[in-house]
C-alpha atoms as a printed R data frame, in Angstrom:
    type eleno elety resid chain resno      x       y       z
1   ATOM     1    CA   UNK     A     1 49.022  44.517 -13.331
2   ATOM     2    CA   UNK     A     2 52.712  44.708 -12.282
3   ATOM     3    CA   UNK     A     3 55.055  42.118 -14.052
4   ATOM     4    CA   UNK     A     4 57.197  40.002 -12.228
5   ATOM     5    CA   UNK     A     5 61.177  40.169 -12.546
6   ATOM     6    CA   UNK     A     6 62.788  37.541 -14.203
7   ATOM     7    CA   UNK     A     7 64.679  35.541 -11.616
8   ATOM     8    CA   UNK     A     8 66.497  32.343 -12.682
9   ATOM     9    CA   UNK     A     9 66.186  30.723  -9.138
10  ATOM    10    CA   UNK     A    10 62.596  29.682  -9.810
11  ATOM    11    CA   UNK     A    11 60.426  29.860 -13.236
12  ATOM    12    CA   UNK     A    12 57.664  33.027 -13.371
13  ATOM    13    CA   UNK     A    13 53.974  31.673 -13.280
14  ATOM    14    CA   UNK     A    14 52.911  30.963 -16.760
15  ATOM    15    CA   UNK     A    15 51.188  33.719 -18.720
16  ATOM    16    CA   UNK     A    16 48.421  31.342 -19.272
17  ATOM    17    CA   UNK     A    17 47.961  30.414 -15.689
18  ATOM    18    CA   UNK     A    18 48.151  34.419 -15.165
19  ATOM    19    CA   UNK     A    19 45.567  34.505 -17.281
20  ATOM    20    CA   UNK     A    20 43.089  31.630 -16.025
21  ATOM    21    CA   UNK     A    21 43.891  33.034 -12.860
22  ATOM    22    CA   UNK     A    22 42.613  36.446 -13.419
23  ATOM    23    CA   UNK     A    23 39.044  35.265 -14.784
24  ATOM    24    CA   UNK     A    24 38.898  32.827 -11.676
25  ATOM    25    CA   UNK     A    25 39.692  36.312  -9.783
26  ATOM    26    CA   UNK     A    26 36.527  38.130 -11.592
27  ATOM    27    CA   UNK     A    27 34.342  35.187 -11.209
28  ATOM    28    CA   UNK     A    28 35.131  35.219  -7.812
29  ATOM    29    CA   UNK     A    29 34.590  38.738  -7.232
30  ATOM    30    CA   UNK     A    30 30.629  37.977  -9.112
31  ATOM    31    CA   UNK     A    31 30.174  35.908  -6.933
32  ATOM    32    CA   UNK     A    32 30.608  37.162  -3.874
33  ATOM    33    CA   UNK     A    33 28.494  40.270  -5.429
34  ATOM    34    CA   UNK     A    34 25.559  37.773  -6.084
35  ATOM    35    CA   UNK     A    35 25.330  36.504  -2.576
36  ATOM    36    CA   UNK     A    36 24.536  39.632  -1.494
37  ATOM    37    CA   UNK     A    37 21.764  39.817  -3.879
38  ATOM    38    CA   UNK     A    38 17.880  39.345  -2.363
39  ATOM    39    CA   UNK     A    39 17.851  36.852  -5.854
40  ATOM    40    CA   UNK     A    40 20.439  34.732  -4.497
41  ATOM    41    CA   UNK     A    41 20.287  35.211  -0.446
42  ATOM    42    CA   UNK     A    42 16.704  34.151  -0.461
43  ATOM    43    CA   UNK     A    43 16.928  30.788  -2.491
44  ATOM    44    CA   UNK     A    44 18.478  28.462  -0.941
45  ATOM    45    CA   UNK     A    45 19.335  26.455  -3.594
46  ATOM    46    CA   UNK     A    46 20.993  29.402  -5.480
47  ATOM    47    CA   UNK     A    47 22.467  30.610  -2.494
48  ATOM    48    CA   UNK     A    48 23.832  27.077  -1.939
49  ATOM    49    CA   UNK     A    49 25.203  26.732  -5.291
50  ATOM    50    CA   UNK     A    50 27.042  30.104  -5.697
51  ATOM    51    CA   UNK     A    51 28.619  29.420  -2.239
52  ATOM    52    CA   UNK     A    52 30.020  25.954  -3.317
53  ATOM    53    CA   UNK     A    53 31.355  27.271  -6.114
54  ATOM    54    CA   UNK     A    54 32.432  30.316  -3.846
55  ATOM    55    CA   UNK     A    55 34.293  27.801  -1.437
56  ATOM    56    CA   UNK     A    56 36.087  26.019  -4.515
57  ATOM    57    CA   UNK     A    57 37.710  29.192  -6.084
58  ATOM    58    CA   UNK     A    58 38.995  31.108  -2.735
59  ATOM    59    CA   UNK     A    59 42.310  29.371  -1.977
60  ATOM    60    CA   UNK     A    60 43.071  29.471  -5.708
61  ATOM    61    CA   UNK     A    61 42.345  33.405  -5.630
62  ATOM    62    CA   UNK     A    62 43.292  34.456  -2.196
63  ATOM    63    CA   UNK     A    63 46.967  32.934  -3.131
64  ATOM    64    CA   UNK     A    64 46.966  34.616  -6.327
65  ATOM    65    CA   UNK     A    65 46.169  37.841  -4.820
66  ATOM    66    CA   UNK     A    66 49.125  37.408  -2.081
67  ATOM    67    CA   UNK     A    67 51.407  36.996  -5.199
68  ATOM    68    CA   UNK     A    68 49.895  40.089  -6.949
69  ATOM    69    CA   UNK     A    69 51.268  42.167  -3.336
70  ATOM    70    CA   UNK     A    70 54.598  40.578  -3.868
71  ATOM    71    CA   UNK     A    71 54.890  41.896  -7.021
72  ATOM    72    CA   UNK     A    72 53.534  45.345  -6.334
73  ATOM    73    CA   UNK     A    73 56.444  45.515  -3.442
74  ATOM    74    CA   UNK     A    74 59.070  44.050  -5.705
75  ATOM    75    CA   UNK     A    75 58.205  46.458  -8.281
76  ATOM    76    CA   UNK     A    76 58.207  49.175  -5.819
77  ATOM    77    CA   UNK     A    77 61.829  48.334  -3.958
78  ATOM    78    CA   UNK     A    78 63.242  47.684  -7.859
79  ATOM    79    CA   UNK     A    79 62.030  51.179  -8.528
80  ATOM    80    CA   UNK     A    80 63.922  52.648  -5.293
81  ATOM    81    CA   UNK     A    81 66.693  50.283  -6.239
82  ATOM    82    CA   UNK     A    82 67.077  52.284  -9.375
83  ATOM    83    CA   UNK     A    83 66.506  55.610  -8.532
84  ATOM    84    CA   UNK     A    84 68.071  56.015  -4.986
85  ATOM    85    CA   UNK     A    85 71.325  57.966  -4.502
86  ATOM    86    CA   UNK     A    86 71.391  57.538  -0.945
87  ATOM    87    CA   UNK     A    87 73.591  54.145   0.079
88  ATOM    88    CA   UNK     A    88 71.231  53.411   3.185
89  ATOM    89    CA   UNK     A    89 67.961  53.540   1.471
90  ATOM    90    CA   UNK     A    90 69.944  51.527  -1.604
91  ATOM    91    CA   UNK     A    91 71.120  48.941   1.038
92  ATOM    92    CA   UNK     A    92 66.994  48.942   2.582
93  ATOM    93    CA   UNK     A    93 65.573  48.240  -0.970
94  ATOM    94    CA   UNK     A    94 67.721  45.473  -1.283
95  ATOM    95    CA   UNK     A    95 67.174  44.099   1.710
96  ATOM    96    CA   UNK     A    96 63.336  44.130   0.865
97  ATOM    97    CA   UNK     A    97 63.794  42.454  -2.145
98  ATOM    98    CA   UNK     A    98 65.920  39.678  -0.537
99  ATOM    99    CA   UNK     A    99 63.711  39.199   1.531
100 ATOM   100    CA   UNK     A   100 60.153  39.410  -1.094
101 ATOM   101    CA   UNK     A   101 62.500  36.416  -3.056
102 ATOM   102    CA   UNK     A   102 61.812  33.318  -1.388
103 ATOM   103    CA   UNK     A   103 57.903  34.988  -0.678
104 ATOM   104    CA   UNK     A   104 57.538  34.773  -4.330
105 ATOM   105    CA   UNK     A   105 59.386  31.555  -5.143
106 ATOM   106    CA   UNK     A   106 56.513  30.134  -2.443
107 ATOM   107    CA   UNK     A   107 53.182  31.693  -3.778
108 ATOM   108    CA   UNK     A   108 53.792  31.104  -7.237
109 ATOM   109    CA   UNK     A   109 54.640  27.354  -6.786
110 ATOM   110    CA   UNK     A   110 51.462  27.502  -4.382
111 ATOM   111    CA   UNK     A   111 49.583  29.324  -7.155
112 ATOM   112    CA   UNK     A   112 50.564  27.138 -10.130
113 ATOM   113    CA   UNK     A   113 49.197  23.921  -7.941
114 ATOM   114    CA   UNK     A   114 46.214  24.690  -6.796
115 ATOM   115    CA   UNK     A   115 45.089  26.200 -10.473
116 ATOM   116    CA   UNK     A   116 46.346  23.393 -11.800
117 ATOM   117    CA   UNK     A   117 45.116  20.646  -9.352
118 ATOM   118    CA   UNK     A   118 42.205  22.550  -7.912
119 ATOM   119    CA   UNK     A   119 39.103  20.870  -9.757
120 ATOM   120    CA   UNK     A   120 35.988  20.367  -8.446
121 ATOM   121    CA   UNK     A   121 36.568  17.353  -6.488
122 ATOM   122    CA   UNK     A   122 40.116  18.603  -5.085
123 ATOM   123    CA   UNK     A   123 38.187  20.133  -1.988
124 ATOM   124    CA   UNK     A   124 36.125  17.260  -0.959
125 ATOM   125    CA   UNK     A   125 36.553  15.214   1.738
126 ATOM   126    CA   UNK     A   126 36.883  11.301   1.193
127 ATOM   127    CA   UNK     A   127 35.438   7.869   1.750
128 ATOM   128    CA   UNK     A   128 38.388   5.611   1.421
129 ATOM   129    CA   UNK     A   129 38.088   1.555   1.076
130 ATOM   130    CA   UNK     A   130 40.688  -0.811   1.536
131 ATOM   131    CA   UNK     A   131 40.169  -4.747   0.808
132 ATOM   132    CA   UNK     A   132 42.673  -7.566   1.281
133 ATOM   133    CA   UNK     A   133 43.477  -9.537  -1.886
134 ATOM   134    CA   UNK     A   134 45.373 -12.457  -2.998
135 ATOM   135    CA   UNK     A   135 47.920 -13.858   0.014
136 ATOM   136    CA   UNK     A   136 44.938 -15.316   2.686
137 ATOM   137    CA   UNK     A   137 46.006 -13.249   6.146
138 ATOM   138    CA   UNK     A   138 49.073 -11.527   5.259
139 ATOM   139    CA   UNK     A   139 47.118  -9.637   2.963
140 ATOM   140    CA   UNK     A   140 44.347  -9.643   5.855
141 ATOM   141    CA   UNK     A   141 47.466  -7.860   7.955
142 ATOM   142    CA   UNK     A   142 48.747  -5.635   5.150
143 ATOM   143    CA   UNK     A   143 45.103  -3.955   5.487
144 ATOM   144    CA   UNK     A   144 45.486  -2.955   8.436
145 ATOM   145    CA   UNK     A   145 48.970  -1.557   8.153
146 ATOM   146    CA   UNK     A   146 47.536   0.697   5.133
147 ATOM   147    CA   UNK     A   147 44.808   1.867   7.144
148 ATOM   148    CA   UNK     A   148 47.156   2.766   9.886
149 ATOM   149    CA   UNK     A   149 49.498   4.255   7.652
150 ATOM   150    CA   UNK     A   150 46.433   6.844   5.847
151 ATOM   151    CA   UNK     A   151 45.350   7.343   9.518
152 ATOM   152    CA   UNK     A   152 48.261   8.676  10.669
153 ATOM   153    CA   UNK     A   153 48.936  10.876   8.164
154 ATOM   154    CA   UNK     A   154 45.846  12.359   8.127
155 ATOM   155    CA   UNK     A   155 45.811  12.549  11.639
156 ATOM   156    CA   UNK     A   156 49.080  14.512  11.419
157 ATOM   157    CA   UNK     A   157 47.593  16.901   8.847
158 ATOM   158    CA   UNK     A   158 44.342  17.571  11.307
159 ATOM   159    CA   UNK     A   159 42.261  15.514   9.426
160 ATOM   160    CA   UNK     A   160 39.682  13.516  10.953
161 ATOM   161    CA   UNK     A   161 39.201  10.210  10.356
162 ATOM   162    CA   UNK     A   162 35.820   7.670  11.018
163 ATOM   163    CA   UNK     A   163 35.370   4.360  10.606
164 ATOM   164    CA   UNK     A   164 32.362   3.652   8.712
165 ATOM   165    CA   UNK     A   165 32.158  -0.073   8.152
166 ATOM   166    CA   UNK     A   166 34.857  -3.356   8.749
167 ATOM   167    CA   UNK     A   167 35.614  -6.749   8.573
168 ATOM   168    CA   UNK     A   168 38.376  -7.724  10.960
169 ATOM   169    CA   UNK     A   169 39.912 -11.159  11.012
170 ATOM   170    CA   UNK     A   170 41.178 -13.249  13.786
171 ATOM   171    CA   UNK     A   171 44.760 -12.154  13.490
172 ATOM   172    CA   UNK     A   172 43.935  -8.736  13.667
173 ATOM   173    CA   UNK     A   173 44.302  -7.848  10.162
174 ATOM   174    CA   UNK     A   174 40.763  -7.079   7.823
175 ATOM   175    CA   UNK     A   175 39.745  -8.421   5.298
176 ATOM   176    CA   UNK     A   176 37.872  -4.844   4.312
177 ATOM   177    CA   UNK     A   177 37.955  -1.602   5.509
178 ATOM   178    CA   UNK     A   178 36.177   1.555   4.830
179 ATOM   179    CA   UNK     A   179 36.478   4.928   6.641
180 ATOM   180    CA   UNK     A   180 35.767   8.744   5.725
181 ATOM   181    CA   UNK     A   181 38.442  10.941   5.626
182 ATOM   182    CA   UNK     A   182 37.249  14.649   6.252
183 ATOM   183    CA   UNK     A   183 39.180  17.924   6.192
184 ATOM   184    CA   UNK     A   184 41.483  20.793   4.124
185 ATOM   185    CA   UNK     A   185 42.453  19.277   0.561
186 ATOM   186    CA   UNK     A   186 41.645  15.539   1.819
187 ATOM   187    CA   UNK     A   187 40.866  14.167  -1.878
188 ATOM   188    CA   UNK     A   188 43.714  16.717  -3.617
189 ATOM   189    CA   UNK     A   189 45.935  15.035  -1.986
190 ATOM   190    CA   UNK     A   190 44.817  11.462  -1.271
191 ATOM   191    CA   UNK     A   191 43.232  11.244  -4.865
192 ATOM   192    CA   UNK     A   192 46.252   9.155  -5.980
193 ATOM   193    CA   UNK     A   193 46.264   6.561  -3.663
194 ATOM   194    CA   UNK     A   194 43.290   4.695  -5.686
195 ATOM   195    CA   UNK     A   195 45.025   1.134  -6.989
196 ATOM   196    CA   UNK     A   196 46.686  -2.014  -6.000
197 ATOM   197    CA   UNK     A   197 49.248  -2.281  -3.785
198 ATOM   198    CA   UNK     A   198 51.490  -4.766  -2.843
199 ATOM   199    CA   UNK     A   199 53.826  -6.013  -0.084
200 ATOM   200    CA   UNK     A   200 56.883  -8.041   0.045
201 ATOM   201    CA   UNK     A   201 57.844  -9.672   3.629
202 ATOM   202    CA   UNK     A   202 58.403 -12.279   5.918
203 ATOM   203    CA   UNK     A   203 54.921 -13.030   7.687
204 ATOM   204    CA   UNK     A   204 55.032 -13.717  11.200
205 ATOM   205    CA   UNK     A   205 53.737 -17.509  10.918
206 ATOM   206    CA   UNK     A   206 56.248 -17.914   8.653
207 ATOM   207    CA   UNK     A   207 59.105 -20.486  10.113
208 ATOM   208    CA   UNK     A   208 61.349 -20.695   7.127
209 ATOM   209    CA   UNK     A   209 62.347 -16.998   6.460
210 ATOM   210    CA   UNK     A   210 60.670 -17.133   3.399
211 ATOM   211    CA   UNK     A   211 59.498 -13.737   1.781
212 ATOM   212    CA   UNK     A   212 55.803 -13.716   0.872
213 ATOM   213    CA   UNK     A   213 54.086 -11.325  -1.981
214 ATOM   214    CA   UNK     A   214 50.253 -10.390  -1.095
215 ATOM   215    CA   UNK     A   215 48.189  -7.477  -2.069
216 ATOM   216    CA   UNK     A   216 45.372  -4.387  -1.312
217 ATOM   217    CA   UNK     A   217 43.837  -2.683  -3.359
218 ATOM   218    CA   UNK     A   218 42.671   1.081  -2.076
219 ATOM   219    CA   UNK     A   219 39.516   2.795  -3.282
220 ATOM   220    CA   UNK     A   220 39.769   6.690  -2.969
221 ATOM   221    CA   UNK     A   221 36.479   8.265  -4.103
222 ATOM   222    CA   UNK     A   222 35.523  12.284  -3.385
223 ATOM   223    CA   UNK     A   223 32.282  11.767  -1.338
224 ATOM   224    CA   UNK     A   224 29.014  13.226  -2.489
225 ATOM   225    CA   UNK     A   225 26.671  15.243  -1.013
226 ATOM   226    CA   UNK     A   226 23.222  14.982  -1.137
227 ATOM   227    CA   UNK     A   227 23.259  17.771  -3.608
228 ATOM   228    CA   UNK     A   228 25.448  15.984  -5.969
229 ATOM   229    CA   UNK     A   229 22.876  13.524  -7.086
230 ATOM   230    CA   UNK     A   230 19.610  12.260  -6.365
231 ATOM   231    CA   UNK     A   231 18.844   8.985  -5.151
232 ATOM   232    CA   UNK     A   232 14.975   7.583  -5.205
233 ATOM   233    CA   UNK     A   233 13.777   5.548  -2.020
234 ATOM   234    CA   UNK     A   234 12.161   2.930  -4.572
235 ATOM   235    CA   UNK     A   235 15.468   2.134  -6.449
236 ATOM   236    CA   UNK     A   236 16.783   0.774  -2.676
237 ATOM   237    CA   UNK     A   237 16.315  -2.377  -1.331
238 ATOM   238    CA   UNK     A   238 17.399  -1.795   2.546
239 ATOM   239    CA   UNK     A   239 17.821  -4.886   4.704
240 ATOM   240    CA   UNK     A   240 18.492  -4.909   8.534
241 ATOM   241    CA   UNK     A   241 20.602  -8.128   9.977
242 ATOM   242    CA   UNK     A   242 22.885  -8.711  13.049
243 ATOM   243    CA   UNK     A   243 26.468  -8.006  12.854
244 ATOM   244    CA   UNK     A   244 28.814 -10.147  12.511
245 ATOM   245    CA   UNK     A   245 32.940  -9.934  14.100
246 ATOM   246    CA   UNK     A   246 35.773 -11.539  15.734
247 ATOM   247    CA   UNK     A   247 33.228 -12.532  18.707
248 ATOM   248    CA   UNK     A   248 33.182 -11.518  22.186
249 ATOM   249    CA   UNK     A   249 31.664  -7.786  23.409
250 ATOM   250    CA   UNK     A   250 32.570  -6.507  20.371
251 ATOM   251    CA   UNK     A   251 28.993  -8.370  18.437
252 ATOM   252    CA   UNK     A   252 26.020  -6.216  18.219
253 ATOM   253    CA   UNK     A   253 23.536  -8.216  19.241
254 ATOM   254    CA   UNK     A   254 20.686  -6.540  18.055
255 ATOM   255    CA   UNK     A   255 19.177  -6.585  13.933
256 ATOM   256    CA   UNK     A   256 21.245  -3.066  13.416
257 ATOM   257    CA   UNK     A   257 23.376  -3.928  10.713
258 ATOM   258    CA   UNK     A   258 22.407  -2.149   6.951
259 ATOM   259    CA   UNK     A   259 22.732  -3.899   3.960
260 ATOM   260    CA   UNK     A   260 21.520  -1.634   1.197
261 ATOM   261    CA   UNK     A   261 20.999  -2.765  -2.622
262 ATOM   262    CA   UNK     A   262 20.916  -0.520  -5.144
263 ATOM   263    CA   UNK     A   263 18.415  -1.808  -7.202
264 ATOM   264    CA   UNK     A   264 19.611   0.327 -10.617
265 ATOM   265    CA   UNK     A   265 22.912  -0.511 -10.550
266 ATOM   266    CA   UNK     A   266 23.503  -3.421  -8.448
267 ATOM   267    CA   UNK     A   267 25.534  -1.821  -6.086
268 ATOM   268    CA   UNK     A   268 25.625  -2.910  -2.640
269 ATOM   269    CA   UNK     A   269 26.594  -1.203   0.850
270 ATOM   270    CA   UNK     A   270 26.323  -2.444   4.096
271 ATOM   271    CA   UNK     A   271 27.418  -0.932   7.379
272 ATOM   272    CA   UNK     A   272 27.475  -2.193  10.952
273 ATOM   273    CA   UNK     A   273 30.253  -0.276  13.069
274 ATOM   274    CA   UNK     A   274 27.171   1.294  14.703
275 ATOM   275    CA   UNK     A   275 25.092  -0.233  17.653
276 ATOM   276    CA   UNK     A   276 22.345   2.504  16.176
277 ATOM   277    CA   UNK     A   277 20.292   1.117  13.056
278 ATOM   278    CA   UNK     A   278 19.774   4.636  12.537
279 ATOM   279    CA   UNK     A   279 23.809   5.815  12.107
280 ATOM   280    CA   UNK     A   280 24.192   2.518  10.299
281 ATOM   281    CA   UNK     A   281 21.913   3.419   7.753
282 ATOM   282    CA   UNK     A   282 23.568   7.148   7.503
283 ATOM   283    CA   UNK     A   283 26.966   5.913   7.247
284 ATOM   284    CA   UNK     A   284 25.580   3.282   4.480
285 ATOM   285    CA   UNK     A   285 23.986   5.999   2.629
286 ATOM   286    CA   UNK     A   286 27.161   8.093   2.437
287 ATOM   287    CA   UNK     A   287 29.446   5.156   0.742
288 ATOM   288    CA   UNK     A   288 26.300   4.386  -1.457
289 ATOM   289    CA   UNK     A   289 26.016   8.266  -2.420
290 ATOM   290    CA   UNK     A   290 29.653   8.236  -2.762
291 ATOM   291    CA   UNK     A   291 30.105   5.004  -5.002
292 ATOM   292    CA   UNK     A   292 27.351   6.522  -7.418
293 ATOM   293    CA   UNK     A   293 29.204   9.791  -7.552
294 ATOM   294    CA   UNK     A   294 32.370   8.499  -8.442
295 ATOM   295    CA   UNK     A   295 30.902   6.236 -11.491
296 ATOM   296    CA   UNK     A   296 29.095   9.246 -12.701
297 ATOM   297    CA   UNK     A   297 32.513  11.156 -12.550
298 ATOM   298    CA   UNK     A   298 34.032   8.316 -14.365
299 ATOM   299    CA   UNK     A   299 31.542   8.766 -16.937
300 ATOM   300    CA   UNK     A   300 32.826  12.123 -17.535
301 ATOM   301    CA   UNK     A   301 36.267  11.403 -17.497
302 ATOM   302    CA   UNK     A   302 36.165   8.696 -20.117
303 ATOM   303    CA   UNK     A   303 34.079  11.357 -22.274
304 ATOM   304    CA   UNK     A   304 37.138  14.081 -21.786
305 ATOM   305    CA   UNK     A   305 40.045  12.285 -23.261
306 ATOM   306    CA   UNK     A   306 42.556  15.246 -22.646
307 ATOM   307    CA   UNK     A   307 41.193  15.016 -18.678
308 ATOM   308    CA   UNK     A   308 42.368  10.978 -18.872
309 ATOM   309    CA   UNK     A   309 45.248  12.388 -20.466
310 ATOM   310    CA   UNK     A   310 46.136  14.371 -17.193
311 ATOM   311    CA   UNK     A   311 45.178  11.822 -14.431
312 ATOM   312    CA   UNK     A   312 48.307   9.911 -13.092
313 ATOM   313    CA   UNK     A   313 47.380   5.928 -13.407
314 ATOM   314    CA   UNK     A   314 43.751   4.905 -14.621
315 ATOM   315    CA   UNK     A   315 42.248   4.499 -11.034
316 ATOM   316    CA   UNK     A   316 41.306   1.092 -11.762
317 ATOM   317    CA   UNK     A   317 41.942  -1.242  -8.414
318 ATOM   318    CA   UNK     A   318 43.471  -3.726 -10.234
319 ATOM   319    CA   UNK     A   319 46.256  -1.430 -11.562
320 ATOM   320    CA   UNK     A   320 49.212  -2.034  -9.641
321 ATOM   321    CA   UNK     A   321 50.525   1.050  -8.082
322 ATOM   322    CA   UNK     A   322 53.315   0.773  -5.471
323 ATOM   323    CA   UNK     A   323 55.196  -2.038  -4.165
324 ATOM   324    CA   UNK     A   324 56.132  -2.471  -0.559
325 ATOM   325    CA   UNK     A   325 59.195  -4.283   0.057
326 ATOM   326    CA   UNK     A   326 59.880  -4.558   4.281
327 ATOM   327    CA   UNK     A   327 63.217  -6.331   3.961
328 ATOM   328    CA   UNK     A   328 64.959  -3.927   1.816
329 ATOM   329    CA   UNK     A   329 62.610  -0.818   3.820
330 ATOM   330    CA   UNK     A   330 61.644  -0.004   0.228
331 ATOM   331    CA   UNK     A   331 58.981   1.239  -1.003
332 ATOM   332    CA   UNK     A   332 58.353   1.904  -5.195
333 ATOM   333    CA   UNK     A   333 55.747   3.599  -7.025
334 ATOM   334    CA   UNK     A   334 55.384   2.338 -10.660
335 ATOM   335    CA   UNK     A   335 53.831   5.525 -11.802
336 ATOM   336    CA   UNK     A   336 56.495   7.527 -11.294
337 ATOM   337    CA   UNK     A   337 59.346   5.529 -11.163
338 ATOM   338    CA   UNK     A   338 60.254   6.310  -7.592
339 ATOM   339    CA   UNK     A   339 61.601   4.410  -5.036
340 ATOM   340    CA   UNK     A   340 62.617   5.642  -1.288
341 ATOM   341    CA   UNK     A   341 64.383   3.485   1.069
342 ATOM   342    CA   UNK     A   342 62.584   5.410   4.269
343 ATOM   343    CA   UNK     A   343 59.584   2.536   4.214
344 ATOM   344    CA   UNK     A   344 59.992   2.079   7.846
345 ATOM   345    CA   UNK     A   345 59.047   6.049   8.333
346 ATOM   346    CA   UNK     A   346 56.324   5.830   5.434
347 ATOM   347    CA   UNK     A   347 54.070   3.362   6.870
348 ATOM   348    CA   UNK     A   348 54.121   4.961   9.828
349 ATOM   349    CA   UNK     A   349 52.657   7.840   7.956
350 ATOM   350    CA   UNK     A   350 55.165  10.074   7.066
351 ATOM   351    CA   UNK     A   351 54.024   9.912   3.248
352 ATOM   352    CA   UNK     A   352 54.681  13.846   2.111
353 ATOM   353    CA   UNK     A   353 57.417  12.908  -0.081
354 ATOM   354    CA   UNK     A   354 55.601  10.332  -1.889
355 ATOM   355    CA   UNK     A   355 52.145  12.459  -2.135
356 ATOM   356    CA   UNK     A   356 54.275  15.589  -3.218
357 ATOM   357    CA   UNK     A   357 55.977  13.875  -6.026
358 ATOM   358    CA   UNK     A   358 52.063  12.347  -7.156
359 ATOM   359    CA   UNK     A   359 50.970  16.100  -7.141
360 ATOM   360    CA   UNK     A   360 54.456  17.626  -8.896
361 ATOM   361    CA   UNK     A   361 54.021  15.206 -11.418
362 ATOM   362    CA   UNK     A   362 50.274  15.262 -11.989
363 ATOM   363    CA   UNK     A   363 50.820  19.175 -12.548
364 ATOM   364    CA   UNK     A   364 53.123  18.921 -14.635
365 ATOM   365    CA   UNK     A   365 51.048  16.170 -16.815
366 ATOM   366    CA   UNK     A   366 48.386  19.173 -16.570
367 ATOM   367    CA   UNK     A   367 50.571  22.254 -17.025
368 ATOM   368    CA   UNK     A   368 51.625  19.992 -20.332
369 ATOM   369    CA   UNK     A   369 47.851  19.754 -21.624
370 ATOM   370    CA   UNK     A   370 47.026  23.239 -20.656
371 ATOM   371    CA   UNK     A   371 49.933  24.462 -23.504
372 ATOM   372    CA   UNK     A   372 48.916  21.897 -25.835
373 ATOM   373    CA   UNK     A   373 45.061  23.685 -25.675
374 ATOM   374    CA   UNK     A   374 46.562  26.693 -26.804
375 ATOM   375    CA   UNK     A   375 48.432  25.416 -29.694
């Protein structure tokens, strides 16, 4: 494999990414073998589980593999570089390698990422919760300004985003909110978002100018497939009901609300966006499939303490995340110590600086256990 030049505008991808890289690269390569395999093509549950796992390593790879041309051409204009007499073809060679410079700088800080923040939850798409907490309907209102905020930017990333199940209040805020979140790296990049978050501002009821502190908290969990776990009809206790709302045309009036208890564990779902008992009872399932998913990954975690050791923040809902403060258009995450006086722009959904700071420091958290492995 060709070695990449020293250049001191960027740092060289780690040997030991190089390395992890180049197994995902094989494993990749077996897999795609096995699919073609009469073993594998006529199982479907084989077939399905080689392709998942398929799915999950070829961004990580194909990147790689871009970087592995770049190096091959930089090798081969260094090479010409060198050994060229003729000024024209010395002047071409370095204008190739000008030009291969900021293609590198690119796919290795693209490669180092998604090894490092590529696990098997970084592709899936999301079901994403938000519930007002202390401060009555301001925090009612700040709700619905963090579910506008995620929509938008996942709107302007192509995402698509569904309601699944709400609460609305009077004033047009919620008091809950849940909604799936589906498309290209939804949880890798919303996985941080999980917490409490605050808001500082002058409500609109409020005569005296006063400034007001209420709360959120955000739930971000990778949603589950029915492959992921099993769930037995006789652990669910499934009860049908008429919605409930702000009044008007917006009431179903017919018994198609879903409340579903999860006998086991105590958990309970209910959905009623839908006039359909039937699409009810699907969207219920999903947040019920996804709730269990995300306590069994929890599990996990809390059995992997160098994985806890690489997660920004605990998750938790009642850890306190970011702070949103309207009359100084700040807004502060306590993570990372940052703070950007743009607010006005982020909660419209312009949130790329924030979520690429979350993902440059979570990498380097990982890059940082990674070495400490290999000590």
């Amino acid at each position: 494999m060709p070695e990449s030049p020293a250049n001191p505008a960027f740092p060289p991808l780690e040997p030991i990414i190089r390395t992890k890289l180049d197994e995902m690269s094989n494993r990749y390569a077996q897999l795609r073998e096995m699919m073609s395999t009469n073993e594998i093509a006529t199982n479907p549950a084989k077939l399905r589980d080689v392709s998942k796992e398929y799915a999950r390593l070829a961004k990580s790879v194909e990147t790689y593999a871009a970087l592995k041309r770049v190096w091959e051409e930089k090798e081969h204009a260094t090479g010409m570089l060198a050994s060229e007499t003729d000024p024209e073809m010395k002047a071409l060679a370095q204008e190739e390698l000008s030009g291969l410079a900021p293609k590198e700088a690119a796919l290795t800080e693209e490669a180092r990422s998604r090894f490092v923040l590529d696990d098997e939850e970084a592709s899936k798409d999301v079901i994403m919760e938000i519930r007002a907490g202390t401060g009555g309907d301001e925090a009612a209102l700040f709700a619905a300004d963090l579910f506008g905020m995620y929509r938008r930017y996942a709107e302007g990333r192509g995402w698509k985003v569904e309601l699944i199940n709400a609460s609305p209040t009077d004033l047009g805020g919620f008091r809950e909110i849940t909604i799936g979140i589906s498309g290209t790296d939804v949880y890798r990049n919303l996985r941080y978002e999980s917490g409490g978050h605050r808001v500082q501002r002058v409500p609109e009821t409020e005569t005296q100018g006063r400034i007001h502190t209420s709360a959120c908290t955000v739930a971000v969990m990778p949603e589950a497939e029915e492959v992921d776990l099993t769930i037995r009809e006789a652990d669910l206790e499934i009860d049908r009901y008429h919605s409930s709302g702000p009044g008007g045309q917006n009431v179903n009036k017919t018994a198609s609300a879903i409340r579903i208890h999860h006998k086991p564990t105590g958990l309970i779902v209910q959905c009623q966006d839908e006039k359909s008992q039937i699409k009810n009872l699907a969207k219920a399932m999903r947040v019920l499939r996804t709730r269990l998913y995300e306590s069994q990954m929890e599990k996990q975690h809390a059995e992997r303490s160098a994985q806890r050791k690489t997660l920004i923040g605990s998750g938790d809902r009642s850890e306190r995340i970011r702070t949103y403060n309207f009359p100084q258009n700040r807004l502060t995450d306590h993570r990372i110590n940052l703070t950007l006086h743009k607010l006005d722009r982020l909660i419209m959904g312009e949130l790329d600086d924030v979520i690429n700071a979350l993902l440059a420091y979570d990498r380097q958290l990982r890059l940082e256990a990674l070495a400490a492995e290999k000590l």
